[in-house]
BALOBA-1460 file (C-alpha; in Angstrom, 3 decimals):
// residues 246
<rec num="1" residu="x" x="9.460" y="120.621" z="10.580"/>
<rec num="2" residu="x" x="9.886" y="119.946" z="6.660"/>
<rec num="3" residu="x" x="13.206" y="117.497" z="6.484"/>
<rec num="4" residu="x" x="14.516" y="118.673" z="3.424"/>
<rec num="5" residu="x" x="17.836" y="117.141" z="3.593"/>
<rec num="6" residu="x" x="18.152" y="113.656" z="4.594"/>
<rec num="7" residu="x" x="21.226" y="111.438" z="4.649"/>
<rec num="8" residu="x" x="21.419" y="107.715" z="5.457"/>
<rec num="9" residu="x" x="24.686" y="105.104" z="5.949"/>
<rec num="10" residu="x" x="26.300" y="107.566" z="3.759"/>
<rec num="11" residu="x" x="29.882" y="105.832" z="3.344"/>
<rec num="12" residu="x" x="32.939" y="106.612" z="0.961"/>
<rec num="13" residu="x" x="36.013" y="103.946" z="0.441"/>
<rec num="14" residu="x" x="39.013" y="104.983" z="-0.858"/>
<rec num="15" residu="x" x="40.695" y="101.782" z="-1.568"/>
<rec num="16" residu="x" x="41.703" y="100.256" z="1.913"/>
<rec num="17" residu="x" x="41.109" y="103.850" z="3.440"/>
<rec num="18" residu="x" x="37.120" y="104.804" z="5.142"/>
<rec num="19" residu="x" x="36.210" y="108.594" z="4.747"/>
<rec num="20" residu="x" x="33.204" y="108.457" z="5.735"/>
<rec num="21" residu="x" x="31.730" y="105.755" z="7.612"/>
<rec num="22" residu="x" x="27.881" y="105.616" z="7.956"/>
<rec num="23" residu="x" x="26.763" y="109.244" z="8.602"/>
<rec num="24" residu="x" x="23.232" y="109.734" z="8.785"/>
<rec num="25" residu="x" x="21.726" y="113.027" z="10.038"/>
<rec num="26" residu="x" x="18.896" y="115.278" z="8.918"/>
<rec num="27" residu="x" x="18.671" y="118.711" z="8.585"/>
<rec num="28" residu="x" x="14.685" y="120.662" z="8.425"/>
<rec num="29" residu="x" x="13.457" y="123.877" z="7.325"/>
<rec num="30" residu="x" x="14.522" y="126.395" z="9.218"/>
<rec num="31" residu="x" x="17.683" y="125.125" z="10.845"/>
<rec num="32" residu="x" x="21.676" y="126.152" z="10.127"/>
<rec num="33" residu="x" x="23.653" y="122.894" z="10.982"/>
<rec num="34" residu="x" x="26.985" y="123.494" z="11.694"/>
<rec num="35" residu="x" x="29.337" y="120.725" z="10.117"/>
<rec num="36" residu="x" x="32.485" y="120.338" z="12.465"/>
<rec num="37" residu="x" x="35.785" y="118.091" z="12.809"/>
<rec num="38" residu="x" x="39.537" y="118.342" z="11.924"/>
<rec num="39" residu="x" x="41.420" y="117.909" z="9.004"/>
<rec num="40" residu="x" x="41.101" y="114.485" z="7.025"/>
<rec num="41" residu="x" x="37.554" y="113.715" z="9.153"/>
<rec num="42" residu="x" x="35.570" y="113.408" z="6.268"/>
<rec num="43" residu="x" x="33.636" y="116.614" z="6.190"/>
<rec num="44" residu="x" x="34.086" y="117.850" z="2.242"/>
<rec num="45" residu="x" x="33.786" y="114.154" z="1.161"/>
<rec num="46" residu="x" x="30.311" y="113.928" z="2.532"/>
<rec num="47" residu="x" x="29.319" y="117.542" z="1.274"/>
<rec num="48" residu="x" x="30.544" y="116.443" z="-2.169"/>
<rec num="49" residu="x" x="28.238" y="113.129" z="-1.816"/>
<rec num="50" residu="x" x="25.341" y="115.404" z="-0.671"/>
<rec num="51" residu="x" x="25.981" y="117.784" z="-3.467"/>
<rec num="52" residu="x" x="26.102" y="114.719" z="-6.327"/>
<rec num="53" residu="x" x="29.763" y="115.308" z="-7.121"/>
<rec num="54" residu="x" x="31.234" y="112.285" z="-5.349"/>
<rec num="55" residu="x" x="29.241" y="109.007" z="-5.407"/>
<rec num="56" residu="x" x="29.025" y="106.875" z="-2.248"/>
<rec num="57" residu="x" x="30.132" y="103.434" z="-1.721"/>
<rec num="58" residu="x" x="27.148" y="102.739" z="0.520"/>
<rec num="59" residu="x" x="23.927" y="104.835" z="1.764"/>
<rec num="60" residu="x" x="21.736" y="107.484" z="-0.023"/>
<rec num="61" residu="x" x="21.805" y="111.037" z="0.143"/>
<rec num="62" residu="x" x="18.160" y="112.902" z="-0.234"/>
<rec num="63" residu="x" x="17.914" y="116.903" z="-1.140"/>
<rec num="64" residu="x" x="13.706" y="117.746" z="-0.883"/>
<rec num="65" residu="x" x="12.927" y="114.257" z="-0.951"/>
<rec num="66" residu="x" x="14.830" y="113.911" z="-4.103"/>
<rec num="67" residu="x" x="17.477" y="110.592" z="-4.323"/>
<rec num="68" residu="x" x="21.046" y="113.157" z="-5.419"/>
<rec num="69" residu="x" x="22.035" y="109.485" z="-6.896"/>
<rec num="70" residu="x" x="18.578" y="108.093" z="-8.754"/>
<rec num="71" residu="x" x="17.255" y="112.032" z="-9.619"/>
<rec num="72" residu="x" x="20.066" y="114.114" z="-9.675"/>
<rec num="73" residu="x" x="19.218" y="117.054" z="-11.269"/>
<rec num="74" residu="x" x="15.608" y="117.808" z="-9.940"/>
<rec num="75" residu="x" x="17.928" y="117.151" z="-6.280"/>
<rec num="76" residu="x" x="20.440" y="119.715" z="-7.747"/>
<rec num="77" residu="x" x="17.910" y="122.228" z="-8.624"/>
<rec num="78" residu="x" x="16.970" y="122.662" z="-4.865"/>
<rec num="79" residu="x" x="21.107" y="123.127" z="-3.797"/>
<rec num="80" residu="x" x="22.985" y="126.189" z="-3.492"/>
<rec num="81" residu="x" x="26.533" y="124.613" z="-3.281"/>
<rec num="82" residu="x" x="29.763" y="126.538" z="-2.628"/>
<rec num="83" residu="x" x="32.352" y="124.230" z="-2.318"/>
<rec num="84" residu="x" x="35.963" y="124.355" z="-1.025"/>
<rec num="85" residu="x" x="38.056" y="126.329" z="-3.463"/>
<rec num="86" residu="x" x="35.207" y="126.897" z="-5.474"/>
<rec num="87" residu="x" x="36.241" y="126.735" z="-9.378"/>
<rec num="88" residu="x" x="35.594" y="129.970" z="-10.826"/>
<rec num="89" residu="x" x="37.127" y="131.464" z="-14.741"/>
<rec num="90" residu="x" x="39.308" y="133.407" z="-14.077"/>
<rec num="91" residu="x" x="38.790" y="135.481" z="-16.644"/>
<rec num="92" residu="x" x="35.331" y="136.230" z="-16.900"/>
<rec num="93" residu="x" x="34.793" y="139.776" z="-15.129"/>
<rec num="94" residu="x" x="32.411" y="138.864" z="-11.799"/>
<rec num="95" residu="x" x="29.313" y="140.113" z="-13.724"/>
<rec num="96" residu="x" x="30.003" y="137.790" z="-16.860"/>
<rec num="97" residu="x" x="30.432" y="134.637" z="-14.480"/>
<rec num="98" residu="x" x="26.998" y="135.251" z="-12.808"/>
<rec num="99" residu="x" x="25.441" y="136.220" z="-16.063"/>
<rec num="100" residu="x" x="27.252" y="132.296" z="-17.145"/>
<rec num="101" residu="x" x="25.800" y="130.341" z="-14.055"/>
<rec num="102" residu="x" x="22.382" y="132.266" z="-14.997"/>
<rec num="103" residu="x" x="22.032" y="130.945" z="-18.033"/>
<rec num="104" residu="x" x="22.982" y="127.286" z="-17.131"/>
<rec num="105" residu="x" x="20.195" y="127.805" z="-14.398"/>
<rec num="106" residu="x" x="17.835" y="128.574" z="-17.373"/>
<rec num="107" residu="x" x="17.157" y="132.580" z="-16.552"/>
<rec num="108" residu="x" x="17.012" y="134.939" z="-19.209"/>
<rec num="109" residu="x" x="16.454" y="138.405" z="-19.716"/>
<rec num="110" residu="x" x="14.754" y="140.281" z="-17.345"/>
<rec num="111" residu="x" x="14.699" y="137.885" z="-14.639"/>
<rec num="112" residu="x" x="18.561" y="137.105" z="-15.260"/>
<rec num="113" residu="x" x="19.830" y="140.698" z="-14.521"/>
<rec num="114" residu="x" x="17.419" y="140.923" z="-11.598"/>
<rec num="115" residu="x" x="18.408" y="137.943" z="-10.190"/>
<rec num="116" residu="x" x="22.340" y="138.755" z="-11.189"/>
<rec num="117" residu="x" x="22.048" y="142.608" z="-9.253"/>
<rec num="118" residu="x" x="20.006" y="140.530" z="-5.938"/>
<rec num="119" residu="x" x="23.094" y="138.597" z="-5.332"/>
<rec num="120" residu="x" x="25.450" y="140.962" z="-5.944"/>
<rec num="121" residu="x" x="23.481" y="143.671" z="-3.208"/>
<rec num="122" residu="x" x="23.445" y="140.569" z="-1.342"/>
<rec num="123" residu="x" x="27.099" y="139.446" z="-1.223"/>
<rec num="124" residu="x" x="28.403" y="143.788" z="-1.875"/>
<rec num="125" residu="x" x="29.592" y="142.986" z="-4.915"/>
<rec num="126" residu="x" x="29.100" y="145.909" z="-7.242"/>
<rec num="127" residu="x" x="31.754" y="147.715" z="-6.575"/>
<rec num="128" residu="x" x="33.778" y="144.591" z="-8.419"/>
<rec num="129" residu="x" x="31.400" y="143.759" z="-10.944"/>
<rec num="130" residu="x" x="33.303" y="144.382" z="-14.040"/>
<rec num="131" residu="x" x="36.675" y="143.523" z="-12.739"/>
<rec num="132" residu="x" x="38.126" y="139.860" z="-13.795"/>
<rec num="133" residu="x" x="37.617" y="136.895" z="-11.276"/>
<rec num="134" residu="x" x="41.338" y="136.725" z="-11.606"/>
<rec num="135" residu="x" x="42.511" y="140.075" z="-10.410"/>
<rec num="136" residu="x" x="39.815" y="139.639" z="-7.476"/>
<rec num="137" residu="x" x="41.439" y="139.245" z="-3.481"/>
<rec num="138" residu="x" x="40.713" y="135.798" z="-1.634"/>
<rec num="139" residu="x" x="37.887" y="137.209" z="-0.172"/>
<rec num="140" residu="x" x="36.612" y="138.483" z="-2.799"/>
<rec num="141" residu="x" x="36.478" y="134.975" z="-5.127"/>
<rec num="142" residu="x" x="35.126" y="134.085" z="-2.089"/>
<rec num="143" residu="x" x="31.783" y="136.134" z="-2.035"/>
<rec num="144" residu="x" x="31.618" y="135.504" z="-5.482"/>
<rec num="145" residu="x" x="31.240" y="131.602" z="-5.203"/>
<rec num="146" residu="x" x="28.671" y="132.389" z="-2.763"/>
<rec num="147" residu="x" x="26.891" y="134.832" z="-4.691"/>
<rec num="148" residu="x" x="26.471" y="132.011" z="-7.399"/>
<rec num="149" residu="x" x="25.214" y="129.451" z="-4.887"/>
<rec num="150" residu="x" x="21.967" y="132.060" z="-4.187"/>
<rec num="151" residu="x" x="21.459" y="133.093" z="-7.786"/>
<rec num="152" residu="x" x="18.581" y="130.646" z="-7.944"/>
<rec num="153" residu="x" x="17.061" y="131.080" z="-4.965"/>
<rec num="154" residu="x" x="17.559" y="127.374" z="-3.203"/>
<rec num="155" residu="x" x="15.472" y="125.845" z="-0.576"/>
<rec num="156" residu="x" x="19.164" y="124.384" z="0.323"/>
<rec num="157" residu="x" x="22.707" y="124.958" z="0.845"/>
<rec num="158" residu="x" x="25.505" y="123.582" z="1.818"/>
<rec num="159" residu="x" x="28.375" y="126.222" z="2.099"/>
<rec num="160" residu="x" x="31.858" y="124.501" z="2.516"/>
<rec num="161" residu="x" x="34.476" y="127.864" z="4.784"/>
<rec num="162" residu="x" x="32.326" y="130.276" z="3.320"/>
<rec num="163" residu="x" x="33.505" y="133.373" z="5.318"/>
<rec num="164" residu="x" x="37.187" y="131.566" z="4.470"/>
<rec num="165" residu="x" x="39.510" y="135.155" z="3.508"/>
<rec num="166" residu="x" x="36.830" y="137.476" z="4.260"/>
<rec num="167" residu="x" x="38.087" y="140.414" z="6.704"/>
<rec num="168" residu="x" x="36.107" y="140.685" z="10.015"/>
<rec num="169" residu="x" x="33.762" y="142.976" z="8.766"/>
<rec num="170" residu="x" x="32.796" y="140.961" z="5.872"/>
<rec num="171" residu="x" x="32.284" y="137.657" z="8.175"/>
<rec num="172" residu="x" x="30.115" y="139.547" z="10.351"/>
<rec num="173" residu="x" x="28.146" y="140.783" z="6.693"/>
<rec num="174" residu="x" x="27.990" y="136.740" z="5.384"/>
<rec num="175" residu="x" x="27.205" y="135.579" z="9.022"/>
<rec num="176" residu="x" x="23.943" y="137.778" z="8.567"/>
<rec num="177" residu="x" x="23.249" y="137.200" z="5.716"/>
<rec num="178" residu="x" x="22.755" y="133.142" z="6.690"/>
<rec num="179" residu="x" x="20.478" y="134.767" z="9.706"/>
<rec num="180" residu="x" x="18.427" y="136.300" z="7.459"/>
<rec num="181" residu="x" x="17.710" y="133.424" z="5.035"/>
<rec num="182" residu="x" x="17.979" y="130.994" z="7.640"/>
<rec num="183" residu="x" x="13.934" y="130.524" z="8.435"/>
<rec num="184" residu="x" x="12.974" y="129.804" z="4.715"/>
<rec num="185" residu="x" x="16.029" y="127.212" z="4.001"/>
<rec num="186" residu="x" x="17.882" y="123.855" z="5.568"/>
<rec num="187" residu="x" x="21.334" y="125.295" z="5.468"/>
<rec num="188" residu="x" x="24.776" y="123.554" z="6.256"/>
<rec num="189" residu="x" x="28.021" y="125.355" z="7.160"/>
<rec num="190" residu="x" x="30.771" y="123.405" z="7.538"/>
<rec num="191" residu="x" x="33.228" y="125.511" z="9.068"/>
<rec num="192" residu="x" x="36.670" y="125.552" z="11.641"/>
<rec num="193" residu="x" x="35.593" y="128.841" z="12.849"/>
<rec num="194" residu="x" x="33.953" y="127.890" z="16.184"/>
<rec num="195" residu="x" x="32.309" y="130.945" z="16.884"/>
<rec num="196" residu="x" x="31.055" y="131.232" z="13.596"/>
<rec num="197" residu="x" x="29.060" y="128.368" z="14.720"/>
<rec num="198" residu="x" x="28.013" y="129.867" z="17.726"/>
<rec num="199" residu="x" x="26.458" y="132.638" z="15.970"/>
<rec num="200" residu="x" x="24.647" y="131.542" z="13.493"/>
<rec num="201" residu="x" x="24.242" y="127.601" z="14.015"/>
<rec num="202" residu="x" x="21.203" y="126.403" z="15.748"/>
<rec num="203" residu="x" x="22.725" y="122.947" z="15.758"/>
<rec num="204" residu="x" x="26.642" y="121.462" z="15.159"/>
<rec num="205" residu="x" x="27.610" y="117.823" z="14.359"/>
<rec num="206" residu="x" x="31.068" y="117.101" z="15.476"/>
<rec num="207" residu="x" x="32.762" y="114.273" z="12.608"/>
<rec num="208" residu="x" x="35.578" y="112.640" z="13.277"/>
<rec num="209" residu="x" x="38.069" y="109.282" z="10.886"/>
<rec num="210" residu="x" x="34.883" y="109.715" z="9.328"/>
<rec num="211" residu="x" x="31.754" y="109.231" z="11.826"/>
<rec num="212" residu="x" x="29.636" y="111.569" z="13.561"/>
<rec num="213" residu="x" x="30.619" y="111.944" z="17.631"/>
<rec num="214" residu="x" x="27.822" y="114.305" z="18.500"/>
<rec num="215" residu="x" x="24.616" y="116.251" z="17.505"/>
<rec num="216" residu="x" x="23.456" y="118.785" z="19.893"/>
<rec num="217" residu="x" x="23.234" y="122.596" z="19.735"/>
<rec num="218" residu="x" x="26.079" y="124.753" z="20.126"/>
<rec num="219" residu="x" x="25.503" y="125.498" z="23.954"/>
<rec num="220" residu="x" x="24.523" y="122.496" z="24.665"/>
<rec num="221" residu="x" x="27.902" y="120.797" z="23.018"/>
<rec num="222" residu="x" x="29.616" y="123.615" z="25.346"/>
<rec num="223" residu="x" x="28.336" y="122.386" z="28.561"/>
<rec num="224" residu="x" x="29.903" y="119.083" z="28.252"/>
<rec num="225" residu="x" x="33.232" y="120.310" z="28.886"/>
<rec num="226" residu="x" x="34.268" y="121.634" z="32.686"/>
<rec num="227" residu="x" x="35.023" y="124.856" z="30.895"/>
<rec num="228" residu="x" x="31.941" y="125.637" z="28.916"/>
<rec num="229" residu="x" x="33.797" y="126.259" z="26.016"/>
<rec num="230" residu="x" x="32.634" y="124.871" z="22.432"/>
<rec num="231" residu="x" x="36.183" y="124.817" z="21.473"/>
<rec num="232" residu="x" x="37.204" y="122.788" z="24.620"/>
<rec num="233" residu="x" x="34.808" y="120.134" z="24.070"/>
<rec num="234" residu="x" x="35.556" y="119.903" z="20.145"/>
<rec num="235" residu="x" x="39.434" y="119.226" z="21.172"/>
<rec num="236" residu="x" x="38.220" y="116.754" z="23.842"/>
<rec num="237" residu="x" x="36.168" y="115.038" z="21.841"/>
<rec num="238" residu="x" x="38.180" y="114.979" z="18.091"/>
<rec num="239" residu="x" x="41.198" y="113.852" z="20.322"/>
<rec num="240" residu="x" x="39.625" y="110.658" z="22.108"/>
<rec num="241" residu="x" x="39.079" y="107.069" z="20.756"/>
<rec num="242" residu="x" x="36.006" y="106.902" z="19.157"/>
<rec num="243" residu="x" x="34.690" y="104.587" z="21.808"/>
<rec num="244" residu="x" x="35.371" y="107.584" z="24.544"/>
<rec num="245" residu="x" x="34.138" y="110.367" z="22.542"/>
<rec num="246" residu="x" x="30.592" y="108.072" z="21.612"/>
């Protein structure tokens, strides 16, 4: 399969403190990785090196063969990115924003507003479209930082919580969604909603103080706990010294 994101050593210093401490991992065509571990393990400081916002101290970070350090924006070109808390103006109405990240992607015209009403079927949006960011629910903001991360059509993304405030129905709606676009794209969710991994994943890396502890598929990951639960072996596993859990 077609690696299209590739990550090597990837390290981040913070002073005295490690947040991430040589993660490598790839991710190919075709595959949803599912990005796991607690709070402080490092998991949005490594998205934000993938996605060229945060330089590393040490190790290179490849999007489509691209260097997101040496050729940053032919890397960024290939990335749908939603971030955590993705920054959005507040005061543009939903349809103005999109029409805004449009332009910056270089579509005009025709293919702008055709590309603008795609995402919005794709992400239900329309019934919001004219209403400022600002007055929007959680979930809501939400689906709109996605819907900007698939305007241009990216071979990759890397989606920080993205069902984060959506109601159960609308998980279920972004879940398939990432099923459907899933065989064309590399995709990473980094996510603390376990079953969300479970049903959409095909693979989950468990990070924790900043290295990954394991690589397997979801059921796989499961089995190594008496239980068979994916939660169960996440605890297990984020709770022992490294040395145990490697």
């Amino acid at each position: 399969m077609e690696k299209l994101i590739e990550i090597e050593g990837l390290t981040k210093r913070f002073g005295a403190f490690t947040a991430v401490d040589g993660v490598s991992f790839s991710v190919s065509r075709g595959e949803v990785l599912g990005f796991l571990g607690p709070n402080g393990a490092g998991k949005s400081t490594t998205m934000k090196m993938l996605a060229g916002f945060v330089a590393p101290t040490a190790g290179t970070a490849r999007l489509g063969g691209r260097d997101v350090q040496r050729e940053t924006v032919a890397a960024r070109r290939l990335l749908g990115y939603l971030p955590e808390g993705a920054p959005l103006y507040p005061e543009m109405t939903v349809t103005g924003f999109l029409r805004f990240i449009a332009e910056v992607r270089g579509f005009r015209g025709a293919e702008a507003r055709e590309r603008i009403a795609r995402v919005m079927e794709l992400t239900n949006l329309h019934g919001v479209r004219e209403l400022p960011i600002e007055t929007l629910s959680k979930g809501f903001k939400r689906r709109v930082g996605l819907a900007q991360a698939l305007l241009h059509d990216p071979p990759i993304l890397v989606l920080d919580e993205p069902t984060d405030g959506l109601d159960p129905n609308q998980k279920h709606e972004v879940r398939t969604l990432i099923q459907r676009m899933a065989p064309e794209k590399a995709i990473i969710i980094s996510t603390h909603i376990l079953e969300e991994v479970e049903a959409v994943c095909t693979r989950a890396i468990i990070i924790a103080r900043g290295r990954v502890i394991a690589d397997a598929p979801p059921a796989e990951l499961a089995k190594r706990h008496p239980s068979g639960s994916l939660e169960e072996t996440f605890r297990a596993l984020t709770t022992a010294p490294l040395a145990e859990a490697a």
